[in-house]
C-alpha positions in Angstrom: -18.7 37.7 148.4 -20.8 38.5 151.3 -22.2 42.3 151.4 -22.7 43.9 155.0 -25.7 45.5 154.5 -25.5 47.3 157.7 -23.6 49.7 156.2 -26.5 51.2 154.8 -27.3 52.5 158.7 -24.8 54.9 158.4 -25.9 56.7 155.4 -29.9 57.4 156.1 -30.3 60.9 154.4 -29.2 59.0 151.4 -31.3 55.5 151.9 -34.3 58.2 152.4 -33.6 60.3 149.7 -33.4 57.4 147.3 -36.9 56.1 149.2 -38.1 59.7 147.8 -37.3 59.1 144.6 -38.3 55.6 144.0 -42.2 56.5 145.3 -42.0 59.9 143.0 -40.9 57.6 140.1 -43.7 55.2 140.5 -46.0 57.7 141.0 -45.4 59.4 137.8 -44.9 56.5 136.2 -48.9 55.0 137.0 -49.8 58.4 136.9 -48.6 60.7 133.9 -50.8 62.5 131.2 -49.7 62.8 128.0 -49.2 66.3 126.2 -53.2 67.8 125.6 -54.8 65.5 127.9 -57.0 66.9 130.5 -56.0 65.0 133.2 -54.7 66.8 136.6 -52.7 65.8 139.3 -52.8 69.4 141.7 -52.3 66.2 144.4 -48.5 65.8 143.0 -46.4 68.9 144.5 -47.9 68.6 148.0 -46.9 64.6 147.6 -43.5 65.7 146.3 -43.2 68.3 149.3 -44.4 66.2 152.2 -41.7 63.7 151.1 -39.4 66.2 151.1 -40.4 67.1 154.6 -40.1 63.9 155.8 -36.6 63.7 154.8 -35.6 66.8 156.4 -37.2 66.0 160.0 -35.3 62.4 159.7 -31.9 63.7 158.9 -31.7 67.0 160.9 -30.2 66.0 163.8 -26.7 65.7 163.7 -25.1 62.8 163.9 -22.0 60.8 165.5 -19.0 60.6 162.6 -19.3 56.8 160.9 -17.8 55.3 157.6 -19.2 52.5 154.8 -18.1 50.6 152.4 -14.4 50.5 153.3 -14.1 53.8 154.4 -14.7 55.5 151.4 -18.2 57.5 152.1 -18.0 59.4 155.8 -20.6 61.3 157.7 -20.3 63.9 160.4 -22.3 66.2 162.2 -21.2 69.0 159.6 -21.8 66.9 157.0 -25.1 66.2 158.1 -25.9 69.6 158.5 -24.9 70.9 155.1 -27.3 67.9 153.5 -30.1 69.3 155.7 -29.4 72.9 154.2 -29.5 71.7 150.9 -32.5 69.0 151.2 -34.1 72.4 153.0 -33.4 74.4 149.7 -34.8 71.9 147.5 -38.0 71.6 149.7 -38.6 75.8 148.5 -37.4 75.4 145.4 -40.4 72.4 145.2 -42.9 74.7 146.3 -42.0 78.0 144.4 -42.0 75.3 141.1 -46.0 74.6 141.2 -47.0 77.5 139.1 -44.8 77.2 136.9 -44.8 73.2 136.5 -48.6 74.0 136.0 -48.4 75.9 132.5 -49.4 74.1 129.3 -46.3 73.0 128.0 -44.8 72.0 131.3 -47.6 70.2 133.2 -46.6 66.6 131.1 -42.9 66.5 132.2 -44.1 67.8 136.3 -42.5 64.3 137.1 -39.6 64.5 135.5 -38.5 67.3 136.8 -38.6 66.5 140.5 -37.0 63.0 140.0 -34.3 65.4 138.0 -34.2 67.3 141.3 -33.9 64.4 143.7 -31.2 62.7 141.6 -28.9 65.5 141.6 -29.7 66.2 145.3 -28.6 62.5 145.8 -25.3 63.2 143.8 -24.1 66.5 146.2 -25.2 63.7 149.3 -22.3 61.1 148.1 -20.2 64.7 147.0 -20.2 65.9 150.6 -19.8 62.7 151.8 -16.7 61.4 149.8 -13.7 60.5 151.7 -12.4 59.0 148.3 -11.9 60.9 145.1 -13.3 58.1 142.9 -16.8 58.4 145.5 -16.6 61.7 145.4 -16.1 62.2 141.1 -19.5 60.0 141.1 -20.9 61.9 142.8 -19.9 65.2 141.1 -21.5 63.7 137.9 -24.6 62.4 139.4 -25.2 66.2 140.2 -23.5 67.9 137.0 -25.8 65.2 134.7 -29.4 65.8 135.9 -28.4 69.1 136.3 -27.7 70.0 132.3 -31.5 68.4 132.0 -32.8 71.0 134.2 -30.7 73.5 132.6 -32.4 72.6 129.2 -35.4 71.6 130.7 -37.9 74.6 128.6 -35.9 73.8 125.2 -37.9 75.3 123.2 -38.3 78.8 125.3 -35.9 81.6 126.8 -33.0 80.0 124.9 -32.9 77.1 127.5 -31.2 74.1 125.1 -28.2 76.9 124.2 -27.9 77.1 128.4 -28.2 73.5 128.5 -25.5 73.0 126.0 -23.3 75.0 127.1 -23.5 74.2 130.7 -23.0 70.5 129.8 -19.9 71.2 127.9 -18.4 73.5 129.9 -18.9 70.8 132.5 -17.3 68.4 130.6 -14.1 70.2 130.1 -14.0 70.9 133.7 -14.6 67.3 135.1 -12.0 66.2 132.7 -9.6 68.7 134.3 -10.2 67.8 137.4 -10.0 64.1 136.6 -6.3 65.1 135.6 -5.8 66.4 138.4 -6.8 63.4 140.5 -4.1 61.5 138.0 -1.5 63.4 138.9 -2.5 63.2 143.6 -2.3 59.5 142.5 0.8 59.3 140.8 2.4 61.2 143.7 0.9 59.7 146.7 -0.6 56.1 145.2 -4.0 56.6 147.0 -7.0 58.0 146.7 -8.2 57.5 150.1 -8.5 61.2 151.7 -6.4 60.4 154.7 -3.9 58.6 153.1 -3.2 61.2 150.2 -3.3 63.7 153.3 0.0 61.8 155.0 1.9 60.7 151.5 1.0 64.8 149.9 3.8 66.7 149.9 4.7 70.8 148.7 6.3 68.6 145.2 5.2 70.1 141.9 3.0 67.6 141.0 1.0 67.6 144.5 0.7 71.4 143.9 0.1 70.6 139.8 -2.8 68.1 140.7 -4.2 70.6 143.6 -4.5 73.2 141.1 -6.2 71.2 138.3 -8.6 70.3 141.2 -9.6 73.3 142.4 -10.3 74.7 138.8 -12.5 71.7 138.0 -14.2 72.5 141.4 -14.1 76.1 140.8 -16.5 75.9 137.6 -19.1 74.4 139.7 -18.8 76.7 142.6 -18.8 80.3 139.6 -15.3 81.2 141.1 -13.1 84.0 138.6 -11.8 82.8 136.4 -14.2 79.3 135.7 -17.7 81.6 135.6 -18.0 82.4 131.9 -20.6 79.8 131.5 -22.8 81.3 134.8 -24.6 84.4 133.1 -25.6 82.9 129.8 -27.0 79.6 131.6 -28.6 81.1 134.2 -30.3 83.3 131.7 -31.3 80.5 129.8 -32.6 78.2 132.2 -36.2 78.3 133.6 -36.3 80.7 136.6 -36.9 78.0 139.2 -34.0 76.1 138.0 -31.7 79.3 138.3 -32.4 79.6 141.8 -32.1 75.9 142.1 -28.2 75.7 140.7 -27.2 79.1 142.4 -28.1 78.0 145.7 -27.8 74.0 145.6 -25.7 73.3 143.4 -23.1 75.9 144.7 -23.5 74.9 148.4 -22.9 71.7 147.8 -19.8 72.1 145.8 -18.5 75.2 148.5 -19.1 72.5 151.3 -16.9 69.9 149.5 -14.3 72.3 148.4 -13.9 73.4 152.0 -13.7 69.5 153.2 -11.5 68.9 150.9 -8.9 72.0 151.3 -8.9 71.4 154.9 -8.4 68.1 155.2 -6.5 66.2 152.3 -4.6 69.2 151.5 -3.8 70.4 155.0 0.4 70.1 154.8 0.5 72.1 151.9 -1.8 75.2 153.1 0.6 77.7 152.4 0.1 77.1 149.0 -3.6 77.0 148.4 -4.6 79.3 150.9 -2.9 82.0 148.6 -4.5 80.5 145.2 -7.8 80.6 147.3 -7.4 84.9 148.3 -6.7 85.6 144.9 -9.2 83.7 143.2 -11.6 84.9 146.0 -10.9 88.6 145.7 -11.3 88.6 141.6 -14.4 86.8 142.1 -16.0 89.4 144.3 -14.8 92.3 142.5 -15.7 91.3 139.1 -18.6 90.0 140.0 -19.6 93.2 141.5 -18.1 94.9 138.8 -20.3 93.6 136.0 -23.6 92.9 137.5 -23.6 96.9 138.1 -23.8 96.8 134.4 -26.5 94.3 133.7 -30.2 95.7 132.8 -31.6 91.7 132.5 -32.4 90.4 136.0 -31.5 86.8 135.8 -28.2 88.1 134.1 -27.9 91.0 137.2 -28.4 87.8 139.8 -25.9 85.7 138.2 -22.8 87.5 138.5 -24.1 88.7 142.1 -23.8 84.6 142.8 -20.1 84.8 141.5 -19.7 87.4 144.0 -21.3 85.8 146.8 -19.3 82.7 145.7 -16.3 84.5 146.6 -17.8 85.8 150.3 -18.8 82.1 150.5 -15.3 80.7 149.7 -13.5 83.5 151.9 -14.4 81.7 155.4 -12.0 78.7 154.0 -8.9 80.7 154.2 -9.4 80.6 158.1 -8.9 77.2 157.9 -10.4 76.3 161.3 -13.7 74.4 162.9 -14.5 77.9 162.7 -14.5 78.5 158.8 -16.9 74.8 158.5 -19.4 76.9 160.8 -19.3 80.3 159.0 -19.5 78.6 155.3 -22.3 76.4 156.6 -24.5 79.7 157.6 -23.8 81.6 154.8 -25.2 79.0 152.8 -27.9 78.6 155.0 -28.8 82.7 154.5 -28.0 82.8 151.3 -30.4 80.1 150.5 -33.2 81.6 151.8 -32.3 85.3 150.2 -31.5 84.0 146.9 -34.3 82.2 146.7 -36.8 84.9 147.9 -35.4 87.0 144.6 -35.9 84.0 142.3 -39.2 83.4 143.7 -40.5 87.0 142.4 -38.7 87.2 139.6 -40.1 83.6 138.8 -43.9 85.3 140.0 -43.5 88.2 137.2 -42.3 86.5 134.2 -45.5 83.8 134.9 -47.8 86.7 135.0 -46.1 89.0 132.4 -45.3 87.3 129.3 -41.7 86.3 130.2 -40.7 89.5 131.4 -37.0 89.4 133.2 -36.0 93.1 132.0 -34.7 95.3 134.7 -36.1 98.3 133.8 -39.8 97.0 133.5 -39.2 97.1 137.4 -39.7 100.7 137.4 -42.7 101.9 139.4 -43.3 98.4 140.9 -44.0 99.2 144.2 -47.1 101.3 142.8 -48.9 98.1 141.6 -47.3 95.7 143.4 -46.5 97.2 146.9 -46.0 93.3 148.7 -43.7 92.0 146.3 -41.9 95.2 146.4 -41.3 95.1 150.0 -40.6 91.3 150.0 -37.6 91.9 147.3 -36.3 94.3 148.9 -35.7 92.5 152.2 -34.2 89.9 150.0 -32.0 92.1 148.7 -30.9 94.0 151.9 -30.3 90.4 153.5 -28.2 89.4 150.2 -26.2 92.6 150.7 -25.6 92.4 154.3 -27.5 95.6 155.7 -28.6 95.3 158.8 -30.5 93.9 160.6 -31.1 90.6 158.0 -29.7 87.5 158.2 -27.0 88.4 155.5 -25.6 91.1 157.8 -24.6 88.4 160.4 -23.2 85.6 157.9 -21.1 88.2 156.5 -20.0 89.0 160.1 -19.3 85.3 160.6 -17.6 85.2 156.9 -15.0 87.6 158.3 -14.3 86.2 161.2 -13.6 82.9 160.5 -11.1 84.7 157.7 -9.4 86.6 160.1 -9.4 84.2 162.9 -5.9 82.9 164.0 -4.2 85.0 161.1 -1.1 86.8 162.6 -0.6 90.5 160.7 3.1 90.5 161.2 3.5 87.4 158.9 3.3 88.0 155.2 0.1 85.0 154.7 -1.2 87.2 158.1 -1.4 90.3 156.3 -2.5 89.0 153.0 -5.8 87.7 154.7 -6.4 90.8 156.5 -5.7 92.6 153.4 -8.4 89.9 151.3 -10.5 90.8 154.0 -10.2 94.1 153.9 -10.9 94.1 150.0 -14.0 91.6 150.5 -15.3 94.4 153.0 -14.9 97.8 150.2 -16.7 95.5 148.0 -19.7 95.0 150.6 -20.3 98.8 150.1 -20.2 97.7 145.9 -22.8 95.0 146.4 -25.1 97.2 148.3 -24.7 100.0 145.4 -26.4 97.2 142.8 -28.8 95.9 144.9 -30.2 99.5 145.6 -30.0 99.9 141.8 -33.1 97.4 141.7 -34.8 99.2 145.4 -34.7 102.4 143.2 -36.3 101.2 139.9 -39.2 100.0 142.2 -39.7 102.5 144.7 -38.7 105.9 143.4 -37.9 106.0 139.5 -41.0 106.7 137.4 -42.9 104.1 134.6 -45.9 105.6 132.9 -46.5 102.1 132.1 -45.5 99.7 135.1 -46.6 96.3 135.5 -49.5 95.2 135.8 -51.1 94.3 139.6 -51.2 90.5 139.7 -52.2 88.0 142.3 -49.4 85.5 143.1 -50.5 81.6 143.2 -50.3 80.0 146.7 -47.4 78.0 146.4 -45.4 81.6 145.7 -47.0 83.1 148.8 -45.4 80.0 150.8 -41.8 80.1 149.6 -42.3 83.9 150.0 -43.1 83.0 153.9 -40.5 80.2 154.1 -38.0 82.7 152.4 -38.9 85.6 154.2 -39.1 84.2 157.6 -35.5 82.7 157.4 -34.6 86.1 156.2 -35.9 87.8 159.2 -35.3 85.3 161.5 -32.0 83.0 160.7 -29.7 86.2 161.8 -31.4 87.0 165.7 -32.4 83.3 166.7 -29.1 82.1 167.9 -30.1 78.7 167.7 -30.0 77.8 164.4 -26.4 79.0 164.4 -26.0 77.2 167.3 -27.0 74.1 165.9 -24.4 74.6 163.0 -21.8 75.4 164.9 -22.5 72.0 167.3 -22.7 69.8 164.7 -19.2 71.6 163.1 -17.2 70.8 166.3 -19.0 67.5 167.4 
């Protein structure tokens, strides 16, 4: 059997990504210190980060649409885009990781955890490029795996093997759901080509049976109501950099597939999911705003505000349009660099504070930490959508790729305005929250606040990268732009 290796042409961002991967592996590999041996390697995370440059200025112009290996992985302009997003949130969360990767009990695993990283980076790559279910359930698991690893990655602090454990068997029970759910598309439609279960689905009630044990398997990854029980105790458990790694990354990824997916293979039955997807998104929103107004630990608080933002992400599907690829795209895009700028400081005190994650030890933090302060609370305006930050904008876009095309005289019309309408009322919720953390900092009092600290280097760049895309992403119009070409190309 003779292999066309040409194939491989058409799917660089992975061929460079694995080229990543295989020179950080050897690396660590010739290179490694064993626990209590004085060795240091400060050369490693610039290494790690240049690569991870490299792979971003190769594969971030869009490209023309082209198959492999019998049609079952695709690329597109928006597909290239979304992998540049996430390759671009991996090259912070790479930086912001060098203090912490630095401690004692850390420094020996530094190169595991970035070829942990890379390998579940590859994984959302295939994910977002699947145009077959089997591709894209690989894929699913090369990014669920590594990413229970992470998840447990400090074991033996901040209860990381419970999160690990838990994550990994709540991801089990999902995958295997949505595995049934594949079963029953290819009972009913005898493919599992995207296109062909596309012409062959049908409004039967095993099409609709197997959509619905889809999207909950996909939901779990994504934090949607109700597949988010695991999100708060995980995300408390994992390291801090890994938090902001799987509520950015990890939910991008499986958003942008999700989307695809909707869209595209499940297209004649639209109807149906489009009214699954409003309810699903308005519970998340609301009880995610809901109970994060409730939470005094901050990785906790941030956790349910990703369910909600899962929903705000989510909402631009129900357009179902060129349109709604754009809008998810930037959101994730803004969100990103928000969500990330929050992690980053939160990441920054507990280093320099004994672990401290505790809302309330926020209080007075603007009096000893005035930069930080300020930087957090742009983060936070941006992740709440107050003007005028990026978040402001990608909400805007949110919206209208909801509302675009949807008729208010038909009943599914009026639902969407009226999910719309309910995703807006919770805006005003969101921003409540957030300003409960602006408050503690800037105007409640602490006879004992934290202590002034100098952030390492590597924070003070994500903190740039962060804030800058903050600031920036929402008034230059070309980085839109350059999502909404590559959406429509």
């Amino acid at each position: 059997m003779n292999i066309d290796y040409s194939q491989f042409l058409n799917m660089i961002p992975e061929v460079t990504l694995m080229a990543a991967l295989m020179i950080v592996f050897i690396t660590d590999l010739f290179t490694a210190k064993k626990p209590g041996e004085a060795r240091n390697r400060n050369w490693f995370n610039p290494l790690v980060c240049v690569l991870m440059l490299a792979h971003i200025f190769i594969n971030i112009w869009p490209t023309e649409a082209s198959t492999a290996f019998g049609g079952m992985y695709m690329t597109n302009g928006s597909v290239g885009v979304i992998k540049t997003i996430l390759a671009f949130s991996v090259l912070i969360v790479f930086v912001q990781s060098r203090e912490w990767l630095q401690r004692e009990d850390t420094n020996f695993k530094e190169g595991e955890f970035y070829e942990l990283v890379l390998a579940t980076l590859l994984g959302m790559n295939m994910m977002v490029s699947a145009n077959h279910f089997l591709l894209f359930f690989l894929g699913l698991e090369m990014a669920s795996v590594p990413m229970a690893c992470l998840v447990a990655f400090d074991k033996y602090r901040h209860n990381s093997a419970e999160a690990g454990a838990k994550f990994i068997l709540t991801a089990t029970f999902s995958s295997g759901v949505m595995l049934y759910g594949i079963s029953f598309l290819y009972a009913a439609t005898g493919t599992l080509y995207f296109d062909d279960v596309m012409a062959n689905i049908s409004a039967t009630p095993l099409c609709i049976l197997g959509m619905v044990f889809f999207f909950s398997g996909l939901g779990f990854k994504i934090s949607l109501v109700p597949f988010h029980f695991w999100t708060a105790d995980t995300y408390q458990g994992a390291p801090t950099t890994v938090t902001g790694y799987l509520s950015v990354t990890s939910k991008g990824a499986a958003a942008f597939a999700l989307c695809a997916i909707l869209m595209k293979v499940f297209a004649p039955i639209v109807e149906y999911w489009q009214i699954m997807l409003m309810v699903v998104i308005v519970l998340s929103i609301t009880i995610g705003n809901l109970f994060a107004i409730h939470q005094k630990d901050l990785k906790r608080f941030m956790a349910f505000s990703s369910i909600s933002q899962a929903g705000y992400i989510m909402l631009a599907v129900v357009g179902n349009s060129a349109m709604s690829v754009t809008a998810l795209s930037y959101y994730v895009l803004i969100y990103v660099v928000a969500n990330l700028a929050v992690f980053s400081i939160i990441a920054a005190v507990e280093e320099n504070n004994g672990g401290v994650v505790n809302m309330n030890a926020y209080n007075g933090f603007y009096k000893t930490n005035p930069r930080l302060a300020f930087l957090l609370t742009l983060a936070l305006f941006s992740l709440g959508g107050i003007p005028p930050f990026a978040g402001m904008f990608s909400k805007f876009f949110v919206f209208m790729a909801a509302a675009n095309g949807a008729q208010v005289t038909t009943a599914i019309g009026a639902t969407i305005y009226a999910a719309v309408f309910i995703a807006l009322v919770n805006t005003v919720i969101s921003l409540y929250y957030y300003l409960l953390i602006v408050k503690a900092m800037f105007i409640s009092d602490n006879e004992n606040p934290l202590p002034t600290f100098k952030s390492s280097c590597s924070t003070k760049m994500a903190l740039a990268i962060c804030t800058l895309g903050v600031v920036a992403f929402g008034v230059c119009s070309i980085v839109y732009n350059w999502i909404h070409a590559a959406s429509v190309m």
